[in-house]
C-alpha positions as CSV (number, residue, x, y, z in Angstrom):
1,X,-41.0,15.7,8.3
2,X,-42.1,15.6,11.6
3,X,-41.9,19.0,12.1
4,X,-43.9,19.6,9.4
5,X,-46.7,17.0,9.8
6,X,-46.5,19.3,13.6
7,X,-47.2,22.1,11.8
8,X,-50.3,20.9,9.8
9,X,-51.5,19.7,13.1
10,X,-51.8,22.8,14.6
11,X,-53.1,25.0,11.1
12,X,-55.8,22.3,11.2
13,X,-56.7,22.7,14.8
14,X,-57.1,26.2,14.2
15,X,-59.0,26.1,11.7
16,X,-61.3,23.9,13.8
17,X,-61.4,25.4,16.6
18,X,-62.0,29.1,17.1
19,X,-60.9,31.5,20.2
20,X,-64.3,31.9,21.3
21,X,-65.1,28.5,21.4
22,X,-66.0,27.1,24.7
23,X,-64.5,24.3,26.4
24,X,-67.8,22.3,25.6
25,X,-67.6,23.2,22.4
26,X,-63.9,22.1,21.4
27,X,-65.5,18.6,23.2
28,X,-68.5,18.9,20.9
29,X,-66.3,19.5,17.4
30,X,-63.9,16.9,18.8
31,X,-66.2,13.9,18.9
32,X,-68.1,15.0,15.6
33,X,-65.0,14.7,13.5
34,X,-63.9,11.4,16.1
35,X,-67.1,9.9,14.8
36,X,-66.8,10.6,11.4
37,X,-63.5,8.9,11.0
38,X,-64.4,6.0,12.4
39,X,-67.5,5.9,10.1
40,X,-65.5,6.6,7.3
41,X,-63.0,3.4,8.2
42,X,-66.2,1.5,8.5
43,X,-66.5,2.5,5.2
44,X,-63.7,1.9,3.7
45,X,-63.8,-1.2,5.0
46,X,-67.1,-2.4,3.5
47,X,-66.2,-0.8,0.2
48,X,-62.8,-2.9,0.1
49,X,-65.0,-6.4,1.0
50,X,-67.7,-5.2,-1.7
51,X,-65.5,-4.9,-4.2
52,X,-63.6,-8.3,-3.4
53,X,-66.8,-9.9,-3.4
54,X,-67.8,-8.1,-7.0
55,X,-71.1,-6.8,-5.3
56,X,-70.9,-3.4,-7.9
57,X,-73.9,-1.4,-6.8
58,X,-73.6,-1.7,-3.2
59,X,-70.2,-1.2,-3.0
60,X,-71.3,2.6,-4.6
61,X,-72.9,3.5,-1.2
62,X,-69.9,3.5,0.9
63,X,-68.1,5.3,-1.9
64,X,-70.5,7.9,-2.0
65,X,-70.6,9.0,1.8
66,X,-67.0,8.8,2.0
67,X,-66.7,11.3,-0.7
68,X,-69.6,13.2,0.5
69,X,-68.0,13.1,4.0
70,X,-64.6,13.9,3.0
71,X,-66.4,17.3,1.2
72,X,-68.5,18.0,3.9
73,X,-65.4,18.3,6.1
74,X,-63.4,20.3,3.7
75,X,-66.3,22.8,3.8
76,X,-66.0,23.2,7.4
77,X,-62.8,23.9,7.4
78,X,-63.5,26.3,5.1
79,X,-66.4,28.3,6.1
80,X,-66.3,27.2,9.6
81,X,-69.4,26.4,9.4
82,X,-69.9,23.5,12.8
83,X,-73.7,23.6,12.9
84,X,-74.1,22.9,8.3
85,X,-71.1,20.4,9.2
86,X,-73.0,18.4,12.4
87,X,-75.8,17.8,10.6
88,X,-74.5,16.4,7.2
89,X,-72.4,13.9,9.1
90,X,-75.7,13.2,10.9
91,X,-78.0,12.9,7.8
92,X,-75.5,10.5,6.2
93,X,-75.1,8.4,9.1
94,X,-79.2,8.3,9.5
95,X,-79.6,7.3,5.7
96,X,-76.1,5.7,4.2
97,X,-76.4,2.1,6.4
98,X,-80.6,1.9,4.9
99,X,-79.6,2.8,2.0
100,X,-77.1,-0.4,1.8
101,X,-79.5,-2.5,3.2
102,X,-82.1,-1.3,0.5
103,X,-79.2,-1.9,-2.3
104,X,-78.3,-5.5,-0.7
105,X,-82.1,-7.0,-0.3
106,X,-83.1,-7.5,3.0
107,X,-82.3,-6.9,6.6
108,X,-81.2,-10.5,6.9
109,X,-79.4,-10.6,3.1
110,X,-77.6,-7.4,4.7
111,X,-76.5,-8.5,7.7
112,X,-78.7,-6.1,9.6
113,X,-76.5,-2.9,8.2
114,X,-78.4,-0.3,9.1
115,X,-77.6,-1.2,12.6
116,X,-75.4,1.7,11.8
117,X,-77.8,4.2,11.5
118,X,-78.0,4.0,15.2
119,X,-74.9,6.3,15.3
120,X,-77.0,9.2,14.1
121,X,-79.7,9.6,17.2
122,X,-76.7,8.2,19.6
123,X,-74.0,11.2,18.0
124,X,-76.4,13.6,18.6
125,X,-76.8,12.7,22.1
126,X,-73.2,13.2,22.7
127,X,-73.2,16.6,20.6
128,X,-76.2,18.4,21.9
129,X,-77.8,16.4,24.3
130,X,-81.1,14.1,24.6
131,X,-84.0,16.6,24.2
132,X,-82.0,17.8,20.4
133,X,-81.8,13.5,19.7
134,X,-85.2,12.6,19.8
135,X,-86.4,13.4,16.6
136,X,-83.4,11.5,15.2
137,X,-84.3,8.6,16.9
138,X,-87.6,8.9,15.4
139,X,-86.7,9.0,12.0
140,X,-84.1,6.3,13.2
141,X,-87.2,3.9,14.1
142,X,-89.5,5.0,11.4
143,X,-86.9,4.1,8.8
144,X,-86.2,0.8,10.3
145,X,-90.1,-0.1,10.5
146,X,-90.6,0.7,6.8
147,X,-87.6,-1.2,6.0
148,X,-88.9,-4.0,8.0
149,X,-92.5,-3.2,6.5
150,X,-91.0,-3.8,2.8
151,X,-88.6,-6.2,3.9
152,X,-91.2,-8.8,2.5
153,X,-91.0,-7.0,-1.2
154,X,-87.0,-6.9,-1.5
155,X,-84.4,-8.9,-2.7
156,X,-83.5,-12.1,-1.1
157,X,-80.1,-12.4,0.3
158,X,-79.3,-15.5,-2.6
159,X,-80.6,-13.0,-5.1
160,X,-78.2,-10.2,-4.6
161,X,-75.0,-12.5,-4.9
162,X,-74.5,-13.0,-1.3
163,X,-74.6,-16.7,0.0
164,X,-75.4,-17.8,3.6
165,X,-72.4,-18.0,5.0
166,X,-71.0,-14.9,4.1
167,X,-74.4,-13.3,4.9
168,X,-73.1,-14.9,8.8
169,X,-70.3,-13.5,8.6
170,X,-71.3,-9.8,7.5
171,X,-73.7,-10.1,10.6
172,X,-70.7,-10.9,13.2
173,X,-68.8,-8.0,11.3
174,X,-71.9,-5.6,11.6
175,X,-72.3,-6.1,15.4
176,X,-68.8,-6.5,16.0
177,X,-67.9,-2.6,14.5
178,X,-71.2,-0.9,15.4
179,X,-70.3,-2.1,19.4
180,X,-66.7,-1.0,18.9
181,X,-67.7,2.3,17.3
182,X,-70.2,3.1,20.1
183,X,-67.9,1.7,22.3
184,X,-65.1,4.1,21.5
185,X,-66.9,7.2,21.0
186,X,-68.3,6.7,24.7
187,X,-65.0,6.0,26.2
188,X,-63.4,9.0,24.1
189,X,-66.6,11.1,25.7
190,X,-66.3,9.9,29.2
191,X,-62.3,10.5,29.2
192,X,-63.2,14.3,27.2
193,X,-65.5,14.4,30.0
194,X,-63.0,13.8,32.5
195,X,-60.4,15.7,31.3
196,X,-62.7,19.2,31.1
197,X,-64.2,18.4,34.6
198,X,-60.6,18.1,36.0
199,X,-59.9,21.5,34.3
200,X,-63.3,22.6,35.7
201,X,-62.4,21.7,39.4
202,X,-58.7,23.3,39.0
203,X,-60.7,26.3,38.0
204,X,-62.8,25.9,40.6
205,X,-60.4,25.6,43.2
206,X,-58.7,28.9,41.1
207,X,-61.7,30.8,41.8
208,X,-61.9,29.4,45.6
209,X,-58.8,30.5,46.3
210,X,-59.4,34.0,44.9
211,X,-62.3,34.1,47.0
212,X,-61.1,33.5,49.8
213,X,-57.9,36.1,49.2
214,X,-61.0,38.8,48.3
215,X,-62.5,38.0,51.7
216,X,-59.4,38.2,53.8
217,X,-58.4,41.8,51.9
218,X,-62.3,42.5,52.8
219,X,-61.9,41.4,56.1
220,X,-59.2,44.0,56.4
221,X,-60.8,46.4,55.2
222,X,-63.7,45.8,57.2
223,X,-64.8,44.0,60.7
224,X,-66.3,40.6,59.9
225,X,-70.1,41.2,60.4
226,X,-69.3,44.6,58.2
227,X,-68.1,42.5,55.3
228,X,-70.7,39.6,55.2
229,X,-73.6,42.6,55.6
230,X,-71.8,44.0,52.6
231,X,-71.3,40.6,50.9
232,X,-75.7,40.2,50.9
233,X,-75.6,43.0,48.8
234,X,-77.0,45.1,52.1
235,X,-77.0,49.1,50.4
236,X,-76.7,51.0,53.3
237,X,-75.0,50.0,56.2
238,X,-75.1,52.5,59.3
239,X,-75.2,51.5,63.3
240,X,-75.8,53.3,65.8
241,X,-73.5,51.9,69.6
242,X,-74.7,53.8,72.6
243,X,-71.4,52.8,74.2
244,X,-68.3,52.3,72.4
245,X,-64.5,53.4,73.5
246,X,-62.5,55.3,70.6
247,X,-58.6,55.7,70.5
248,X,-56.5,57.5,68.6
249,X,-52.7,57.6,68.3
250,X,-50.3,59.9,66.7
251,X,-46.6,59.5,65.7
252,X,-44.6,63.0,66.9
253,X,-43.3,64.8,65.0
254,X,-42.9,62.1,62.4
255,X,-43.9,64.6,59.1
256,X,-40.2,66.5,60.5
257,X,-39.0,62.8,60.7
258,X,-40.3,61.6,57.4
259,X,-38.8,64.5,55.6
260,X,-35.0,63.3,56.8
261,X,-35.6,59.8,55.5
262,X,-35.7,58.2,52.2
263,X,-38.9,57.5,50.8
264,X,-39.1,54.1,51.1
265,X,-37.1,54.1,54.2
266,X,-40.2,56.1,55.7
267,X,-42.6,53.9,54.4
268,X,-41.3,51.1,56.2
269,X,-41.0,52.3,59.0
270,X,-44.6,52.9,59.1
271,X,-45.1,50.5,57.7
272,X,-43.4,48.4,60.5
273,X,-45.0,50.1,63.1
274,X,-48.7,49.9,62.1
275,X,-47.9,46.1,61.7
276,X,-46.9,46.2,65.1
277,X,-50.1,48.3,66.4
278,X,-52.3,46.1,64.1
279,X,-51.4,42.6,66.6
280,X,-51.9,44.8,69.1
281,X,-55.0,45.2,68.0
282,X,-56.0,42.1,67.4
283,X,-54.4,40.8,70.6
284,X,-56.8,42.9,72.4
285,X,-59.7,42.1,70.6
286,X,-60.3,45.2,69.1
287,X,-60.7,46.5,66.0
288,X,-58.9,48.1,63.8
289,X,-60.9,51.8,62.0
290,X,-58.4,52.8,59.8
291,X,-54.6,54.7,59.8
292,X,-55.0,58.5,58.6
293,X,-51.3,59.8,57.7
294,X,-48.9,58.9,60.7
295,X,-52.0,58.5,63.3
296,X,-53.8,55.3,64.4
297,X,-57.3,55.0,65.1
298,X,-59.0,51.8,67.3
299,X,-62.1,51.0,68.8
300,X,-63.9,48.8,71.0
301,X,-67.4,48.0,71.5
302,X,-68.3,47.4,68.1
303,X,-68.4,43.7,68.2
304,X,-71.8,42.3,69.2
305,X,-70.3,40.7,72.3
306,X,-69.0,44.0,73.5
307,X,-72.1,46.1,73.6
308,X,-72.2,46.5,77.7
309,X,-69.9,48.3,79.2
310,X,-68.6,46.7,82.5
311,X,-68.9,42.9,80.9
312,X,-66.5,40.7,82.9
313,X,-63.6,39.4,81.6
314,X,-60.4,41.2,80.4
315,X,-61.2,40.8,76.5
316,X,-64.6,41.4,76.8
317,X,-64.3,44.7,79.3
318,X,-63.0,47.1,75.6
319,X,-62.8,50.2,78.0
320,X,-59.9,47.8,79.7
321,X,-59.0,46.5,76.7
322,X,-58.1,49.9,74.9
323,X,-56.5,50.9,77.8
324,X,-53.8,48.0,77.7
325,X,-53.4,48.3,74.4
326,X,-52.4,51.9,74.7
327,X,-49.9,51.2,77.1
328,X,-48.2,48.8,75.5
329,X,-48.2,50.7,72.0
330,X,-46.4,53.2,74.5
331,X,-43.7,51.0,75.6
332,X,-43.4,49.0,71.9
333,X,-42.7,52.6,70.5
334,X,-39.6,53.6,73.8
335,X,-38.2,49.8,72.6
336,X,-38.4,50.7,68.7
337,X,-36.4,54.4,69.4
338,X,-33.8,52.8,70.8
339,X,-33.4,50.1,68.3
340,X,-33.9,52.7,65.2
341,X,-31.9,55.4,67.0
342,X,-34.4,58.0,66.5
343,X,-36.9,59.8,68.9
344,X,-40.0,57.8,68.0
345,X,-42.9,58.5,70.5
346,X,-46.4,58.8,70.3
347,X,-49.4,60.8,72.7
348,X,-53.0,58.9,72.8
349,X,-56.0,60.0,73.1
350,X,-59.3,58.1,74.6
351,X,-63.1,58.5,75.0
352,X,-65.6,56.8,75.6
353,X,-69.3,57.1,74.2
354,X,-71.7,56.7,72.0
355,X,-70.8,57.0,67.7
356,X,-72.4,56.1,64.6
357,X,-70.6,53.7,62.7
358,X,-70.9,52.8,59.0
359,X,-69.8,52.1,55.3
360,X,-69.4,54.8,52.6
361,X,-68.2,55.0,49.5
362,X,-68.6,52.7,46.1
363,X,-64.9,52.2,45.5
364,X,-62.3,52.1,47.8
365,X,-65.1,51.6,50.9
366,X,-63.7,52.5,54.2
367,X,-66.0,51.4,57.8
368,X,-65.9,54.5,59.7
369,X,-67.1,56.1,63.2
370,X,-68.5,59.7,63.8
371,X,-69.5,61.4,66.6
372,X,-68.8,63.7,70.0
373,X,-66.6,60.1,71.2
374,X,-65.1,60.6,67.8
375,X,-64.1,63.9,68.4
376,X,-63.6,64.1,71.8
377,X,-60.6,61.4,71.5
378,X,-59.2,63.2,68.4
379,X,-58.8,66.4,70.4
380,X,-57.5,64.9,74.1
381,X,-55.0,63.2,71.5
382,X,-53.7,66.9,70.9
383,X,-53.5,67.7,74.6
384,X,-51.6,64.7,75.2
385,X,-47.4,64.8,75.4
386,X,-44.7,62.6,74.0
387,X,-45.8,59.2,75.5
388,X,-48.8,60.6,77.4
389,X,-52.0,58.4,77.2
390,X,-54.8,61.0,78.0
391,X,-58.7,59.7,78.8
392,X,-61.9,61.3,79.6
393,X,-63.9,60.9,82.2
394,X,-65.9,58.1,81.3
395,X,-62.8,55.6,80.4
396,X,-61.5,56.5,83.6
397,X,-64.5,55.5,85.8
398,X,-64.3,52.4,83.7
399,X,-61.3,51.7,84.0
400,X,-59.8,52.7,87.3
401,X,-59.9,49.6,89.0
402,X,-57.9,47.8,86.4
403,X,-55.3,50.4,85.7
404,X,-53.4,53.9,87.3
405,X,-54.2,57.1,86.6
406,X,-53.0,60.6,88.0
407,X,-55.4,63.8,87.6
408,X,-57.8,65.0,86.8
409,X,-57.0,67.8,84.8
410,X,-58.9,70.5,82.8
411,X,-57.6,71.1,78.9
412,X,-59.8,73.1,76.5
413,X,-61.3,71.4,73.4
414,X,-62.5,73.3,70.3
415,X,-66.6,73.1,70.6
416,X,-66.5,71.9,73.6
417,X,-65.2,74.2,76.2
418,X,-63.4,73.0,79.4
419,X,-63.0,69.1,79.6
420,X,-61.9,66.8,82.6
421,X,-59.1,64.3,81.2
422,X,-56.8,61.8,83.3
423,X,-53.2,61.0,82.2
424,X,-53.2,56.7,82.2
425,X,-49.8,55.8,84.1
426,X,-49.8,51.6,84.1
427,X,-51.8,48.7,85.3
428,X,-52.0,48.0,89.0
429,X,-50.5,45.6,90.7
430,X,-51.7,42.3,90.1
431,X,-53.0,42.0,94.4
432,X,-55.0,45.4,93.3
433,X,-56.7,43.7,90.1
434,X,-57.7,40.5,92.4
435,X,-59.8,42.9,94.6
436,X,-60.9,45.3,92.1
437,X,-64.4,46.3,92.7
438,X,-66.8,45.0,89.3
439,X,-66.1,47.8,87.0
440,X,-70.4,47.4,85.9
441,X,-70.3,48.9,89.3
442,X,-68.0,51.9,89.8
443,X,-68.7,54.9,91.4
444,X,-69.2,58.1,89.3
């Protein structure tokens, strides 16, 4: 039996409630059908005590909007029909309770009944909202000031069968159920209300959460100032960096490597190592352009606190910066051969100059650099030998008082003819660093 009364439950509720509906709206159907029922108890009610008290005619009106509510709900359920079905209940709770008051006599022979008809205006508050109640309010007051207006012309209490003290009574019984009524549908609103803001926040917190996972994968993807430019919606974004130092490092030999692993073996070794560079990276302070195939490429100056070359500080100096991080992406990569058992080494290159940085691309976006530095780095990456960190000139003026270098040397780049590069060897020793002339002033 239980399982069955179940499964009524839940064919009615879906013949209620649709897919589409909104959560307001389930609210909205919810508290229209509430209020009905309770109306239709009131009824019930009254109809039982008319017809105990042999009161015939009156005892019709409750009769008649119980049936007419009772049909009014089957055709919802059958044409679905929430708007038709909202405003019948509303009509008959406006015009039932003056109609029983007309039936009875007067306000005072009826106990002040059409006290009920307060339930229409304060229903459609709930359902719609106040601007959609006011003209049921209106008729609401117009129909109780032309009651009031006739009340001289009607039936006296006495004359409709209904003495004094039961006239009392049917006013403590009036007031009593109209306050519980209103009182139940607004605690069955305010606890609705609850409910769907709780689900509302949780949702809310949902969507902050996703947020925040979309702006970390945008974040690396992209340096920060990059991704809240791109986050205003900016439609082009391009810089121009007069000074900005540009690394790139290569895996050797790793396509022969790759083709005597497995798959996903390959992968994480890669996958492991980029990991590795990417701390690196951020250790440094710099940032991170993007991987293409086994090589790395990093830059510094791109951050608005890094635009003059020569700033003090270790973080701050990126010419340094890039320089330490090479050589210890050198000595992570010795250590990881050793533990793997396989050759794993890598040659760097390094220039430093000015690029054009920017954003292309609708899908899949990638923040990018172009340029001679560009270029420059890419091809002293090719000159470069297992474990050999090669610069140009202008990193090593920069950074010769922080770090060893032996050279220079002369290699030939495609486009640009002979070029002066300097293999990086290590950092000085620390009683070298501490007397360092200011890099902002090195000799050419």
């Amino acid at each position: 039996m239980a399982v069955g009364l179940r499964a009524s439950l839940r064919q009615l509720g879906e013949r209620v409630f649709s897919e589409q509906d909104s959560e307001q709206d389930r609210l909205n159907k919810t508290l229209a059908i509430f209020a009905a029922g309770l109306m239709g108890f009131g009824a019930m009610l009254w109809l039982v005590i008319y017809q105990a008290m042999g009161i015939k005619f009156s005892a019709t009106v409750p009769f008649t909007y119980i049936v007419v509510s009772a049909a009014s709900l089957g055709l919802f359920l059958w044409n679905r029909n929430f708007a038709l079905y909202r405003f019948i209940q509303t009509t008959l709770f406006l015009f039932i309770p003056f109609v029983m008051q007309w039936s009875i006599g007067s306000y005072v022979s009826s106990s002040g009944v059409m006290l009920w008809a307060l339930l229409a205006p304060v229903g459609v508050m709930m359902f719609q909202g106040p601007r959609e109640s006011l003209p049921w309010f209106f008729a609401y007051l117009v129909m109780t000031a032309v009651s009031g207006f006739f009340d001289y012309f009607l039936t006296e209490g006495a004359e409709s069968g209904v003495s004094a003290q039961s006239i009392a009574v049917f006013f403590a019984l009036n007031f009593a159920a109209m306050s519980t009524i209103i009182y139940l549908l607004i605690s069955f609103f305010v606890r609705q209300r609850d409910r769907l803001q709780a689900r509302v926040d949780d949702q809310y917190r949902l969507l902050q959460d996703e947020q925040e996972k979309s702006e970390r994968l945008l974040l690396n993807i992209l340096p920060g100032p990059i991704a809240e430019r791109l986050k205003a919606n900016q439609t082009t974004i391009a810089d121009g960096f007069s000074d900005v130092t540009v690394m790139f490092a290569d895996i050797i030999n790793f396509t022969r490597l790759a083709e005597e692993m497995p798959p996903k073996f390959m992968v994480t070794l890669l996958n492991e190592v980029f990991s590795r560079f990417d701390q690196l990276a951020e250790k440094h302070g710099l940032e991170k352009i993007k991987t293409i195939g086994d090589a790395y490429m990093v830059a510094g100056g791109l951050d608005e606190h890094h635009d003059h070359p020569g700033s003090e500080g270790v973080e701050r100096d990126y010419c340094s910066a890039i320089c330490g991080m090479a050589i210890d992406m050198r000595d992570y990569m010795e250590a990881l051969s050793g533990i793997r058992q396989a050759r794993l080494q890598i040659h760097v290159g390094i220039g430093t100059g000015p690029v054009v940085a920017g954003v292309i691309g609708m899908k899949k976006f990638i923040y990018d650099l172009w340029g001679d530095t560009v270029n420059i780095a890419s091809r002293v990456t090719e000159h470069a030998g297992p474990s050999t960190i090669l610069v140009d000139a202008t990193t090593y003026r920069r950074a010769r008082n922080r770090y060893d270098f032996d050279g220079p040397s002369d290699i030939q780049v495609k486009g640009k003819g002979s070029l002066t590069v300097y293999r990086l060897v290590g950092p000085k020793p620390e009683a070298a660093l501490g007397t360092a002339v200011p890099q902002a002033g090195a000799a050419s």
